[in-house]
PyMOL Python script that loads the backbone (N, CA, C, O; Angstrom):
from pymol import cmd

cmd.read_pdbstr("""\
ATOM      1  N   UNK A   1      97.925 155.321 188.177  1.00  0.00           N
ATOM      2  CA  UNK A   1      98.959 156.323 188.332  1.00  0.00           C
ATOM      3  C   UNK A   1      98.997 156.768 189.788  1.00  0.00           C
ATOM      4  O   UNK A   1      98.022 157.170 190.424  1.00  0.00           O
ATOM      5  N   UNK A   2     100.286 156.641 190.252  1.00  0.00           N
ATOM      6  CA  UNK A   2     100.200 157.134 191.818  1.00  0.00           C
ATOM      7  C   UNK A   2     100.288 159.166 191.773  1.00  0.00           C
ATOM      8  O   UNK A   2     100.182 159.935 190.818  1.00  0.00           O
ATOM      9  N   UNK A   3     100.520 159.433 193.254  1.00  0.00           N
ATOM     10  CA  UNK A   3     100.467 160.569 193.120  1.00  0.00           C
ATOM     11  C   UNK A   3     102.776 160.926 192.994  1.00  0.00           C
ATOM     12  O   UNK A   3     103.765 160.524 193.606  1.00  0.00           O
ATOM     13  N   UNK A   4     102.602 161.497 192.284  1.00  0.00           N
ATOM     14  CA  UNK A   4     104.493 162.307 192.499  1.00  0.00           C
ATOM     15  C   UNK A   4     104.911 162.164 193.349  1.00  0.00           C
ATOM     16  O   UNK A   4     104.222 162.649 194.247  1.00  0.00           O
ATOM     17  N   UNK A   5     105.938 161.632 193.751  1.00  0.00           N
ATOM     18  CA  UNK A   5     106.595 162.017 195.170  1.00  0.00           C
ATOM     19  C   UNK A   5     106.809 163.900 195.180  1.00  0.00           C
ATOM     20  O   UNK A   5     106.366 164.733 195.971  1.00  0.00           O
ATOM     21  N   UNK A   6     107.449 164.018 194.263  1.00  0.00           N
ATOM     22  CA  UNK A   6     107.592 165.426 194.130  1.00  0.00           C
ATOM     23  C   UNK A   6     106.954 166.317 192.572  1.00  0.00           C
ATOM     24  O   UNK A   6     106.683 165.684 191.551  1.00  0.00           O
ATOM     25  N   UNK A   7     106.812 167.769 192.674  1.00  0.00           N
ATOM     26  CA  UNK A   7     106.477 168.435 191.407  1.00  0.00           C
ATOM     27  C   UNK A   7     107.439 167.861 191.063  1.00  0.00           C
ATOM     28  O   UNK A   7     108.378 167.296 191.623  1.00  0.00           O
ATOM     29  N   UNK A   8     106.858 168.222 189.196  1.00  0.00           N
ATOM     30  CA  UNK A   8     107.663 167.882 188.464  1.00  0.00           C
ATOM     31  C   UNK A   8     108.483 168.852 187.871  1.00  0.00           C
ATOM     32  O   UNK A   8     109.617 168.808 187.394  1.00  0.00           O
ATOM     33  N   UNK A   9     107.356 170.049 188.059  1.00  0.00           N
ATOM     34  CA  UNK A   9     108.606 171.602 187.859  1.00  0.00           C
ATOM     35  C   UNK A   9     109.405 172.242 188.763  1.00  0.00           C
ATOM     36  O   UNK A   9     110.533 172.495 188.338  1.00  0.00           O
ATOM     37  N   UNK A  10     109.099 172.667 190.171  1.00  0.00           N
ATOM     38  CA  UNK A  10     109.769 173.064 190.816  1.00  0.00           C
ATOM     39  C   UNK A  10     110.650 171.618 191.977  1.00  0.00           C
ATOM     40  O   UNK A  10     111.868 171.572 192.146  1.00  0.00           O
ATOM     41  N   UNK A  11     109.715 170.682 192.561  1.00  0.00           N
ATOM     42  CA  UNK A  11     110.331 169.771 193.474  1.00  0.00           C
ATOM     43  C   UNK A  11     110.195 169.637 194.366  1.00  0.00           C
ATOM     44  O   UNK A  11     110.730 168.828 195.124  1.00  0.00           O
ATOM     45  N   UNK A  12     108.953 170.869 194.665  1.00  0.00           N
ATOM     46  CA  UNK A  12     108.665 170.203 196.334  1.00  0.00           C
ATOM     47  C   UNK A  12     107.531 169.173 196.719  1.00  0.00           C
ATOM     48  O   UNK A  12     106.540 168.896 196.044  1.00  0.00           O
ATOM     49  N   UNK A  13     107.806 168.786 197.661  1.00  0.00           N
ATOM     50  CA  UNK A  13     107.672 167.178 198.211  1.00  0.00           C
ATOM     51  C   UNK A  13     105.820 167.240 198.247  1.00  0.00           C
ATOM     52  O   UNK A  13     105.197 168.247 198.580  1.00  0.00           O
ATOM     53  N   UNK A  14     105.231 166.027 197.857  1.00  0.00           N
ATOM     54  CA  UNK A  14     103.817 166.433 197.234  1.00  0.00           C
ATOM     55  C   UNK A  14     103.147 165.228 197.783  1.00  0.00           C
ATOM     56  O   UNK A  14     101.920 165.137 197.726  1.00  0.00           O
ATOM     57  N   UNK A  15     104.014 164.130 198.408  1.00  0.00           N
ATOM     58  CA  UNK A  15     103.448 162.697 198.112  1.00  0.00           C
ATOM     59  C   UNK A  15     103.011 162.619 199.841  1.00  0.00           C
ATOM     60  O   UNK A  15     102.237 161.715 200.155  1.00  0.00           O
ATOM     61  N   UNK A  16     103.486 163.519 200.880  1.00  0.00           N
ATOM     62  CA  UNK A  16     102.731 163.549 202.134  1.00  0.00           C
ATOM     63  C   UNK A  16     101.460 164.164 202.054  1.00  0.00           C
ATOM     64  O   UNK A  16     100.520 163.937 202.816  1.00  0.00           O
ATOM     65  N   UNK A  17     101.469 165.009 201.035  1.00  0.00           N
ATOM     66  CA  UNK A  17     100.191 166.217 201.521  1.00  0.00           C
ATOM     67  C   UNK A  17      98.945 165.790 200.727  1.00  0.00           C
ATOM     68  O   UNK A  17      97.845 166.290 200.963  1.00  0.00           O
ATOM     69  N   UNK A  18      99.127 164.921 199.849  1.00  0.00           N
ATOM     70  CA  UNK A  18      98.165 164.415 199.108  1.00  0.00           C
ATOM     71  C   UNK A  18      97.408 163.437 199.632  1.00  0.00           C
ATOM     72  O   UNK A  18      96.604 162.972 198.825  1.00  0.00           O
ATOM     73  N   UNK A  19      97.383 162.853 200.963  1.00  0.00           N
ATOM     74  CA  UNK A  19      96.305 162.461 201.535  1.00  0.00           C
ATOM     75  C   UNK A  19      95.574 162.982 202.334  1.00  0.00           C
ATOM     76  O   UNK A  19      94.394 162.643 202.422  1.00  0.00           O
ATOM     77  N   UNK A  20      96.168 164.014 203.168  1.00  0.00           N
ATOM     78  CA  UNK A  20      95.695 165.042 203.789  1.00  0.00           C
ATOM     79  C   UNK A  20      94.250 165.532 202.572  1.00  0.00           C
ATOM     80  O   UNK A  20      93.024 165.455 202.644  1.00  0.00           O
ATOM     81  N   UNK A  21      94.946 165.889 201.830  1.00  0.00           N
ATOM     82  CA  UNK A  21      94.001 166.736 200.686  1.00  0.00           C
ATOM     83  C   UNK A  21      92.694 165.642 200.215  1.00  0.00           C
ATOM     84  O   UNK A  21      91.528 166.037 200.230  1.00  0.00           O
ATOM     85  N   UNK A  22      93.003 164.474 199.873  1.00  0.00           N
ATOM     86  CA  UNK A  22      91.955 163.803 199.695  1.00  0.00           C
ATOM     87  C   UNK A  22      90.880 163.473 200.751  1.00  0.00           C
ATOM     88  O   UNK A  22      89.664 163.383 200.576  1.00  0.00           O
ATOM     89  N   UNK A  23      91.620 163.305 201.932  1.00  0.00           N
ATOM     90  CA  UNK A  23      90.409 163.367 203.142  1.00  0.00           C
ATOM     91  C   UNK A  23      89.473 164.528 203.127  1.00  0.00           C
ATOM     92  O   UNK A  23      88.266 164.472 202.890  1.00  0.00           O
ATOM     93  N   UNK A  24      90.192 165.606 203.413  1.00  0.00           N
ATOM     94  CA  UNK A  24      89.784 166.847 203.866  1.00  0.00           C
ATOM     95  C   UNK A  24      88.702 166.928 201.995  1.00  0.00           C
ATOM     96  O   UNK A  24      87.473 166.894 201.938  1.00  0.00           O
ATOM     97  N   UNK A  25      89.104 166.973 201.471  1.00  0.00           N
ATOM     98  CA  UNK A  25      88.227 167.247 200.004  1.00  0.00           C
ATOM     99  C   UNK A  25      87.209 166.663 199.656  1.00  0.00           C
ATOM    100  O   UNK A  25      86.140 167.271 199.594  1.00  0.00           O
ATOM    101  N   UNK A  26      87.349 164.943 199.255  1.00  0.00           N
ATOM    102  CA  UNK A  26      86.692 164.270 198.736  1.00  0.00           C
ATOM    103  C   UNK A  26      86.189 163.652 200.079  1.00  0.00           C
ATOM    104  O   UNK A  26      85.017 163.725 199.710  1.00  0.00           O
ATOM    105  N   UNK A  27      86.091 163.141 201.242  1.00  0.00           N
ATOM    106  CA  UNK A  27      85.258 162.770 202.370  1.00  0.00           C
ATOM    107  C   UNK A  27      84.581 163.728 202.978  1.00  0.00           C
ATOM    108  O   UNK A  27      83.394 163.511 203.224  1.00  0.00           O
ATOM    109  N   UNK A  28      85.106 164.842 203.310  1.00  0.00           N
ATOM    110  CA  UNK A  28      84.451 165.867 204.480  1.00  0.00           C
ATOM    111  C   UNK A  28      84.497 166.835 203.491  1.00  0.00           C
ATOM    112  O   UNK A  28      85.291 167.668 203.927  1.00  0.00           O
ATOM    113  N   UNK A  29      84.101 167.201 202.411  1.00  0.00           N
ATOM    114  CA  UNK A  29      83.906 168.075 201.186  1.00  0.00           C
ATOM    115  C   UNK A  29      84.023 169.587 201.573  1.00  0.00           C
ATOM    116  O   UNK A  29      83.099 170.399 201.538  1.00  0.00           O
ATOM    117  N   UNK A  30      85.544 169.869 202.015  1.00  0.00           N
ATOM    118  CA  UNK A  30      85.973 171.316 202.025  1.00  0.00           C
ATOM    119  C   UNK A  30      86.303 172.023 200.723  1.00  0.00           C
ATOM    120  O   UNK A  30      86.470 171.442 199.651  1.00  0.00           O
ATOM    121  N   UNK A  31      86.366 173.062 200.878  1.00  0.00           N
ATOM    122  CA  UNK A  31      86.765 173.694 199.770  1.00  0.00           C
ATOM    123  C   UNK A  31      88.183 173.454 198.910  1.00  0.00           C
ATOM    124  O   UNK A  31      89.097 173.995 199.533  1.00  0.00           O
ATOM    125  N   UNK A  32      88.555 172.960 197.958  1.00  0.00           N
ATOM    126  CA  UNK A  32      89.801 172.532 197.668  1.00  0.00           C
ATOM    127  C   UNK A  32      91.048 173.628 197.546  1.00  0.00           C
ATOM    128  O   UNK A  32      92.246 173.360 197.642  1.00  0.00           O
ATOM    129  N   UNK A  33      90.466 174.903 197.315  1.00  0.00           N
ATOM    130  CA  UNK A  33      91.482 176.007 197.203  1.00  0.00           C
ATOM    131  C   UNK A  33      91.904 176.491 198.709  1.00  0.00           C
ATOM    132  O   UNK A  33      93.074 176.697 199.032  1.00  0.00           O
ATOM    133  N   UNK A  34      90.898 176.628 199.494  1.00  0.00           N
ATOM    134  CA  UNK A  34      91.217 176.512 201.488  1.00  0.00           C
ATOM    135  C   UNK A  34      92.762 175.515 201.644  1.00  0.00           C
ATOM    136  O   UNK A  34      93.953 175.785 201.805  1.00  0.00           O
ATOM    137  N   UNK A  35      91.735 173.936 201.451  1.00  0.00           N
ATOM    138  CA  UNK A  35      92.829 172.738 201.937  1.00  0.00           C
ATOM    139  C   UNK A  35      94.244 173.354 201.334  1.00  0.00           C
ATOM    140  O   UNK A  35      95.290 173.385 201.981  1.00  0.00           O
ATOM    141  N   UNK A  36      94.103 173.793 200.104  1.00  0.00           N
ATOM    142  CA  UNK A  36      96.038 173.573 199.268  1.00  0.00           C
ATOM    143  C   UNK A  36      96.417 175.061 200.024  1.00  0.00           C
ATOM    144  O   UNK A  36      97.639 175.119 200.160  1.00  0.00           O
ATOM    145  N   UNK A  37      95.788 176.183 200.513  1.00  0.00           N
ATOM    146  CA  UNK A  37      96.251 177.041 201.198  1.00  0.00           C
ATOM    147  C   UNK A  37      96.814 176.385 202.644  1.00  0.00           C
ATOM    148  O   UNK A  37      97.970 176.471 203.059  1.00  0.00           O
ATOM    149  N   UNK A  38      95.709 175.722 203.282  1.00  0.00           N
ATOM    150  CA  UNK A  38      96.179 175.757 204.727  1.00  0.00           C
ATOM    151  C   UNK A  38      97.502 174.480 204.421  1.00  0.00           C
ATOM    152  O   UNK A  38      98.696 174.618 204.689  1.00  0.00           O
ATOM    153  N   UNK A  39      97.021 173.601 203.966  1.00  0.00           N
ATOM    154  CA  UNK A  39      98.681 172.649 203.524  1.00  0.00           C
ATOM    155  C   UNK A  39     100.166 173.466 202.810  1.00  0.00           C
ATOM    156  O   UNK A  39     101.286 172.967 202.702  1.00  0.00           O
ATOM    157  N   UNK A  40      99.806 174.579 202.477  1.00  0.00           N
ATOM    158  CA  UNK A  40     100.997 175.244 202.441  1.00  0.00           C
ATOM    159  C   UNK A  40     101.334 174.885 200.979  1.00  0.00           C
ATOM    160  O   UNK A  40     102.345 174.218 200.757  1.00  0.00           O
ATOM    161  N   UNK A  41     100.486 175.323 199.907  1.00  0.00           N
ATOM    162  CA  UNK A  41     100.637 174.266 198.675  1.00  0.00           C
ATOM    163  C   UNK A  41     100.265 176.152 197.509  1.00  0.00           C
ATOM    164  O   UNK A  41      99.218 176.564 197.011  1.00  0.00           O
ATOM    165  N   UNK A  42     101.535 176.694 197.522  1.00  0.00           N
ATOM    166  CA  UNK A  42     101.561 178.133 197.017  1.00  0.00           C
ATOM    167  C   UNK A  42     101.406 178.301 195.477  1.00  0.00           C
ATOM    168  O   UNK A  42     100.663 179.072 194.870  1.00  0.00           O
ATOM    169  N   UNK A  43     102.469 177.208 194.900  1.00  0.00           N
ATOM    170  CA  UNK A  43     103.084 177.450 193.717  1.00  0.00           C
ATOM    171  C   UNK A  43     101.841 176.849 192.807  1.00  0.00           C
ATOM    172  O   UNK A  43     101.084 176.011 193.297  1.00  0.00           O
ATOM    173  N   UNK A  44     101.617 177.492 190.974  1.00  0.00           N
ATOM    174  CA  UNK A  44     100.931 176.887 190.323  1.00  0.00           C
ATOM    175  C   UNK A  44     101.105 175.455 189.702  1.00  0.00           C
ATOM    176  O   UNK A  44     100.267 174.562 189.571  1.00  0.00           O
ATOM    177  N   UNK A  45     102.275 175.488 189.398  1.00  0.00           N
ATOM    178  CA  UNK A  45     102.720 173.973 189.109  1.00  0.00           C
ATOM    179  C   UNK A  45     102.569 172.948 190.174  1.00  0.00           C
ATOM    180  O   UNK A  45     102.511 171.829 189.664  1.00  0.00           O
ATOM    181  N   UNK A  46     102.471 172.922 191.664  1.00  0.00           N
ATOM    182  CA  UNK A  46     101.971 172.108 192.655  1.00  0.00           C
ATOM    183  C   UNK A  46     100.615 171.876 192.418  1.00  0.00           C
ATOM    184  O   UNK A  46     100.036 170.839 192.095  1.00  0.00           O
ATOM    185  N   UNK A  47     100.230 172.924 192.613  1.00  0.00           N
ATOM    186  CA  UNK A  47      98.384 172.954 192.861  1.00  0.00           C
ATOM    187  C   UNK A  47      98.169 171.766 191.310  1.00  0.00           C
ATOM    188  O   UNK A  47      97.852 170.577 191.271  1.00  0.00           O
ATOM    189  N   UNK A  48      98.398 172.429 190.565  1.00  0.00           N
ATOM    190  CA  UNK A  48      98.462 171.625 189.008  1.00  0.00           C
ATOM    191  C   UNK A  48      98.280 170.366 189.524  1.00  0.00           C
ATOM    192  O   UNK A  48      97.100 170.036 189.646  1.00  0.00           O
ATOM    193  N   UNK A  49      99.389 169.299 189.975  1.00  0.00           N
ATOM    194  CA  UNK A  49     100.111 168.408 190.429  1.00  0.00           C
ATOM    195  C   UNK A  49      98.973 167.754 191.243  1.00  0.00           C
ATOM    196  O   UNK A  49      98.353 166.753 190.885  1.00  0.00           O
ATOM    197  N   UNK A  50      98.833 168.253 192.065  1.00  0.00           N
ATOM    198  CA  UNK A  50      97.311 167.637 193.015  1.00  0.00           C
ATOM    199  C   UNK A  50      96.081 167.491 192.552  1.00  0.00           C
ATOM    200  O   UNK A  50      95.493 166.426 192.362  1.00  0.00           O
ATOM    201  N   UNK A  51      95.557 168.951 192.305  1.00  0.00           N
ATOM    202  CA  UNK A  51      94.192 168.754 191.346  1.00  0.00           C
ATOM    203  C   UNK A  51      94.157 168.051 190.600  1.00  0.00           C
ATOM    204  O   UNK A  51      93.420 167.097 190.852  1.00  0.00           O
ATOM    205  N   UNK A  52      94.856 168.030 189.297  1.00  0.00           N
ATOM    206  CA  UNK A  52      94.972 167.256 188.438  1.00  0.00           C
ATOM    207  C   UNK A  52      94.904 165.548 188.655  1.00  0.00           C
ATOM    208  O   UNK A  52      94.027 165.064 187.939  1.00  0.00           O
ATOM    209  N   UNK A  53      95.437 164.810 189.258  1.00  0.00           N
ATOM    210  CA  UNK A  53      95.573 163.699 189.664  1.00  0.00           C
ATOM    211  C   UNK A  53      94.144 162.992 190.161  1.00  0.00           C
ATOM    212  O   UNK A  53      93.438 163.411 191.079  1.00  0.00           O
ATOM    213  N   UNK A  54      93.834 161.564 189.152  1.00  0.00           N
ATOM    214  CA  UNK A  54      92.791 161.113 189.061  1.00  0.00           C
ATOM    215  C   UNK A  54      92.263 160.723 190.624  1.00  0.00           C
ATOM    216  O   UNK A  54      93.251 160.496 191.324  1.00  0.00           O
ATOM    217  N   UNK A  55      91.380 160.622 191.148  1.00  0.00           N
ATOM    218  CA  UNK A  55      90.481 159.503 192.041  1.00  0.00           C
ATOM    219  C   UNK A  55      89.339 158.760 191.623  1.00  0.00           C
ATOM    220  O   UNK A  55      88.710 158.991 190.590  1.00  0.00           O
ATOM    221  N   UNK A  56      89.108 157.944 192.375  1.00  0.00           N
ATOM    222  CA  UNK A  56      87.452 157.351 192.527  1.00  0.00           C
ATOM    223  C   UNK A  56      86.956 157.615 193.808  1.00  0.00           C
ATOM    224  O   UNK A  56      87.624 157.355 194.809  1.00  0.00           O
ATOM    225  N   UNK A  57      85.760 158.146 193.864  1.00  0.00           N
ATOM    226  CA  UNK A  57      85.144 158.502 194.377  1.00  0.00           C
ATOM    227  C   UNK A  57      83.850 157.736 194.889  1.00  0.00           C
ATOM    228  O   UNK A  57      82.880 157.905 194.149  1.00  0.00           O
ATOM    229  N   UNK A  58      83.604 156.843 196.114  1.00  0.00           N
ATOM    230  CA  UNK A  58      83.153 155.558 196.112  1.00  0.00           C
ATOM    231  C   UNK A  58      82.170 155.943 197.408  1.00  0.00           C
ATOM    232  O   UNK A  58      82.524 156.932 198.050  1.00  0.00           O
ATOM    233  N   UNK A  59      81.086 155.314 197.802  1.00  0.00           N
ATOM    234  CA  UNK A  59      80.307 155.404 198.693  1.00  0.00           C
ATOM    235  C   UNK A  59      81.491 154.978 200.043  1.00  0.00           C
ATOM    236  O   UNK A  59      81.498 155.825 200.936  1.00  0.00           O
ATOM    237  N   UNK A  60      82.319 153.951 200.224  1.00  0.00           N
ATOM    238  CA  UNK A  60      82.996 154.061 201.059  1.00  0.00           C
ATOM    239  C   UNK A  60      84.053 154.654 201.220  1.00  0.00           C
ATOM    240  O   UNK A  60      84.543 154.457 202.332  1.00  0.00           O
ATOM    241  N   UNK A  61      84.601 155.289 200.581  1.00  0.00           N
ATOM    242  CA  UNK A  61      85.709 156.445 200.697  1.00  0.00           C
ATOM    243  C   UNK A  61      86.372 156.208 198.756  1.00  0.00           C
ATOM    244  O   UNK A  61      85.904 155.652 197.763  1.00  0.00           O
ATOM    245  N   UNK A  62      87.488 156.891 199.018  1.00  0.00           N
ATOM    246  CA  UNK A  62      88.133 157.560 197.447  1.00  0.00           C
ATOM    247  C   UNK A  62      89.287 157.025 197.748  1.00  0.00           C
ATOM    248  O   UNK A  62      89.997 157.214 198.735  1.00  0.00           O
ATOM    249  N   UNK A  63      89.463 156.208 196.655  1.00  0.00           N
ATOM    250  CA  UNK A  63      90.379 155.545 195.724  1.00  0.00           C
ATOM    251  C   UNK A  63      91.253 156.296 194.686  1.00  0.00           C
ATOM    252  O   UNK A  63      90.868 157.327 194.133  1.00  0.00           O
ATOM    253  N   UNK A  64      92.403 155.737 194.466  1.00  0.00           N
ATOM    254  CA  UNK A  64      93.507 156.429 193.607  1.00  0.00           C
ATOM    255  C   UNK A  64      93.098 155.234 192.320  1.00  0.00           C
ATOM    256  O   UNK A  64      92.414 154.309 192.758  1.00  0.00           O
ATOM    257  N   UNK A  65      93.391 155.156 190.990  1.00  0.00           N
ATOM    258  CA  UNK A  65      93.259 154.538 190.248  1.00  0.00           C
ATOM    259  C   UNK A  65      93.972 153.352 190.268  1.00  0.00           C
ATOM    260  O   UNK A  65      93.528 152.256 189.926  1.00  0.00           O
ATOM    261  N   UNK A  66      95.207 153.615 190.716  1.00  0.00           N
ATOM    262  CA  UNK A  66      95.994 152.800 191.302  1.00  0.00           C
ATOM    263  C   UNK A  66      95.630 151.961 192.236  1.00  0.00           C
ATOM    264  O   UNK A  66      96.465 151.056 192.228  1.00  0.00           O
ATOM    265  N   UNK A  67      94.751 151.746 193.126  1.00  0.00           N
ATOM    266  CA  UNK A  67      93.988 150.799 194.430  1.00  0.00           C
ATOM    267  C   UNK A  67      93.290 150.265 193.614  1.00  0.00           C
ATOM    268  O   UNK A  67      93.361 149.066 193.884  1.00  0.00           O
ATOM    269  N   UNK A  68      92.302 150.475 192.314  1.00  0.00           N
ATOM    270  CA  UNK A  68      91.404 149.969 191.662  1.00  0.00           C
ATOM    271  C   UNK A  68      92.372 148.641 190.596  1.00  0.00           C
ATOM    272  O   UNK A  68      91.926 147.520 190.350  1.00  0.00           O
ATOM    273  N   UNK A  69      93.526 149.100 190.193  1.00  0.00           N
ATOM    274  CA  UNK A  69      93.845 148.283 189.240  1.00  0.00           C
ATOM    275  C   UNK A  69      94.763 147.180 190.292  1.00  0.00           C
ATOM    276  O   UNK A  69      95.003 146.082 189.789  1.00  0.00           O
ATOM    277  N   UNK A  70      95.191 147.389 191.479  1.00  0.00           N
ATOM    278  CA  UNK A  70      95.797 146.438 191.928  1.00  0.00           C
ATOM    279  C   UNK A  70      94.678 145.407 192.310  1.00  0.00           C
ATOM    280  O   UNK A  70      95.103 144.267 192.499  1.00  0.00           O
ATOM    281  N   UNK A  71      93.440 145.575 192.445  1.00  0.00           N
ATOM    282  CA  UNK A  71      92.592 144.259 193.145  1.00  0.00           C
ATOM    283  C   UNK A  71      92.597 143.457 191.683  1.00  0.00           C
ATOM    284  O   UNK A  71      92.777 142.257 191.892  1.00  0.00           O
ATOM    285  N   UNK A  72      92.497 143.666 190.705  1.00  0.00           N
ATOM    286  CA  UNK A  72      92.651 142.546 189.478  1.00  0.00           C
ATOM    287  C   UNK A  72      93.951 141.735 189.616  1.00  0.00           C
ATOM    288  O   UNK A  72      93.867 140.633 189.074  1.00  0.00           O
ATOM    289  N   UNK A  73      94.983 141.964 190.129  1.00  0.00           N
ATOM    290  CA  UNK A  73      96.092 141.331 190.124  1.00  0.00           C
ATOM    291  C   UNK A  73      96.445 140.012 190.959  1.00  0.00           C
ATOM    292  O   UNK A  73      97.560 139.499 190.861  1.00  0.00           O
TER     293      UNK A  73
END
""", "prot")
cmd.dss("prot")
cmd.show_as("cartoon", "prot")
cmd.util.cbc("prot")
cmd.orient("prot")
């Protein structure tokens, strides 16, 4: 599953800021409620939208589930 281009309740644009967020989170392990503040990420249905959304989490960096199922192909 990729990440939204956009929420699915309100519509704002989700599919730039979601790598930002995975660096800053899952590599350099900031606080995740900081990152969606300083990215400008207000609404509950966004935050939803991000958190929610699977990774892997790998000694060499974090994967979307989606990177994992394309190497079988």
């Amino acid at each position: 599953m990729i990440i939204p281009v956009r929420c699915f309740t309100c519509g704002k644009v989700l599919g730039s800021i979601f790598e930002d967020y995975k660096q800053r989170v899952y590599l350099n392990g900031e606080n995740a409620q900081e990152v969606l503040d300083e990215l400008g990420v207000q609404r509950y249905c966004c935050r939803r939208t991000i958190v929610a959304h699977p990774v892997i989490v790998k000694k060499d960096g974090v994967e979307e589930l989606i990177d994992e199922a394309a190497r079988y192909e």
